[in-house]
N, C-alpha and C positions, 0 to 999 in steps of 0.2 A: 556426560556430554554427548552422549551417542545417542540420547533421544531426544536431549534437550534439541540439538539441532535440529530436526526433524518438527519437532512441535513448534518450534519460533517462528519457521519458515511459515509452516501453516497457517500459524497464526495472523502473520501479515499479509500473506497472499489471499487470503480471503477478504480481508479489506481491501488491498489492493487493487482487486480485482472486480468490487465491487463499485469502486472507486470510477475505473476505465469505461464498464458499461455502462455508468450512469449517465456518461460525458456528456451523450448527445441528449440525452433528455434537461439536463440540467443548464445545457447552454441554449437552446429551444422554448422551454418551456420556463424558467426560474428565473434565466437571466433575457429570455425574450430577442434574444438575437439573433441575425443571420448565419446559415450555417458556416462563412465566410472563419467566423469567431472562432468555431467547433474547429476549423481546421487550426486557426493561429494558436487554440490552447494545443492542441495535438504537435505541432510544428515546436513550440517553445518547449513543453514537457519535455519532447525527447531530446531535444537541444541540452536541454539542464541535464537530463540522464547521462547523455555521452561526452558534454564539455564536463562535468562533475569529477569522472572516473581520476583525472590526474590528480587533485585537490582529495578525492579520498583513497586513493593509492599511498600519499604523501600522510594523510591522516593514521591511516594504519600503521603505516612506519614509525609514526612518532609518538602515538596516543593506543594505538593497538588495534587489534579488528573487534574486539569487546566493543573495544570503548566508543569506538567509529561505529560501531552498529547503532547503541543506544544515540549516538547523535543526532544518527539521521532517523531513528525513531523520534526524536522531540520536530528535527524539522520537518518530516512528514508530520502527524497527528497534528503541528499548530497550524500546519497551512490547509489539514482537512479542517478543521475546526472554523478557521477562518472564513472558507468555501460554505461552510453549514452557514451563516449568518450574513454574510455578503449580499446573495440576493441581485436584484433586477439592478441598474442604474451605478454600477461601479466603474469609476476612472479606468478608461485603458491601460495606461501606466501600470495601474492597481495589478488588472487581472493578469496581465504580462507577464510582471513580477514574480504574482503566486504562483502561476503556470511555471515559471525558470525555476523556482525553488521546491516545490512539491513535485516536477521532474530530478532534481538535485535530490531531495530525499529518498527519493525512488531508486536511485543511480544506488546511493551510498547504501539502504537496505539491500540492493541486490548484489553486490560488491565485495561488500563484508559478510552475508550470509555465505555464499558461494564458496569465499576466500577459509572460510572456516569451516567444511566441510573435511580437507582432511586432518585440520586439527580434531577434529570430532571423528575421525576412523583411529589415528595416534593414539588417541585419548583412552577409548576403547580395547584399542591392542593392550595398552599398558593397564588397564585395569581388568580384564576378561584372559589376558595370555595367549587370545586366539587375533588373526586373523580376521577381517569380518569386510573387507572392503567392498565387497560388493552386493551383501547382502546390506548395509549403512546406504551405498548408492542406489540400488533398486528401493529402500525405504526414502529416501530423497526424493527420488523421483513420483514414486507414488504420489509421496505427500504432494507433491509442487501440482498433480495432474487431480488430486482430490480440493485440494484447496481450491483452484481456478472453478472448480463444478461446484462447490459449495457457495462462493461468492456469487456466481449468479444465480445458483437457486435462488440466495439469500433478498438478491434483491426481486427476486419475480416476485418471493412471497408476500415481499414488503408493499410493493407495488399493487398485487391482487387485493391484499388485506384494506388496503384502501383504495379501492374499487379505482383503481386505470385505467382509463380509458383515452385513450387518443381525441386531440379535439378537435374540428372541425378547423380549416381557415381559417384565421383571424380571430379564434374564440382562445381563451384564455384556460388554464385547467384552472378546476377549483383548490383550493386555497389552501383546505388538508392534502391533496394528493400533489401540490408543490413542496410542501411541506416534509411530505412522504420522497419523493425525490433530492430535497434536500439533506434529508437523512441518510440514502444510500451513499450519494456523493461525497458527504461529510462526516457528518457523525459514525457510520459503521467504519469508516476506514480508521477514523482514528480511532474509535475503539479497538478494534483489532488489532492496529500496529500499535496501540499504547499497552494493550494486555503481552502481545510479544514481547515488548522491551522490558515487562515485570517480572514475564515467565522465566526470564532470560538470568535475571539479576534474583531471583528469588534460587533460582535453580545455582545458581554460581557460589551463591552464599550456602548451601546446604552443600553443596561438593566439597570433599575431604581436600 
């Protein structure tokens, strides 16, 4: 459990976070809106993030912080998934929604990760006989500050690899590199938070 934590975290904070920079591109350029938009998704995100916290405080009480993690791994990865195919011309209502809930999954991955940190230092004292709390929290840490720099690597490289260019006024990007944006936004997040919540369950079943 003492590294599993450490790799899950990373895991989805590299989607995560790939997820956040892509915002303004993907609401600009994909869904073709006023930045007005950019704000209401950032505005309802964090709304969902911080109205969530009671509903999965209440979940970990009764289903556990395991089990409360893989949750909000299915409701994040289906609302990036979602975000991947959505596209220009979706009902307000619609984008609102998935904004409230993909801040909701967000809330509950950062909640239950967190929350499970010193069961992952416990876990370790009892199976090592040592102490380790603060070398467990300086590897926490790292991971969370290596992850955030990989996620955007991740997407410049994506970006470059098909050729980004910022468009002009009133012009349109072409259609692979919407595409291309579409994929940081979406698809890499939920890869990454879906490969987390396998890492998670794979590693849980291999522990004695």
């Amino acid at each position: 459990c003492g590294i599993t934590m450490p790799v899950t975290k990373h895991n989805f904070l590299v989607g995560s976070t790939a997820h956040t920079v892509t915002a303004a591109y993907y609401v600009r350029y994909v869904m073709q809106a006023p930045n007005s938009v950019l704000s209401a998704f950032l505005l309802v995100y964090s709304v969902g993030m911080i109205a969530s916290q009671v509903a999965w405080l209440a979940a970990c009480r009764r289903i556990g912080k395991v089990r409360s993690f893989l949750a909000a791994t299915a409701i994040y990865g289906t609302v990036s998934v979602l975000w991947a195919v959505l596209g220009s011309g979706a009902p307000t209502w619609l984008f609102i929604l998935l904004s409230f809930l993909n801040g909701t999954g967000a809330g509950g991955l950062l909640l239950a990760s967190e929350s499970l940190l010193p069961d992952a230092i416990e876990d370790d004292c009892r199976r090592s006989g040592a102490r380790r709390e603060g070398t467990l929290a300086s590897l926490f840490a790292f991971t969370e500050k290596g992850a955030n720099a990989l996620g955007v690597a991740l997407v410049g490289f994506v970006l470059g690899w098909f050729h980004y260019q910022a468009p002009a006024a009133g012009e349109a990007v072409p259609a692979n590199v919407a595409s291309a944006i579409m994929t940081c936004f979406g698809l890499i997040p939920a890869f990454f938070v879906g490969i987390s919540g396998l890492w998670w369950l794979v590693a849980r079943r291999a522990s004695p």
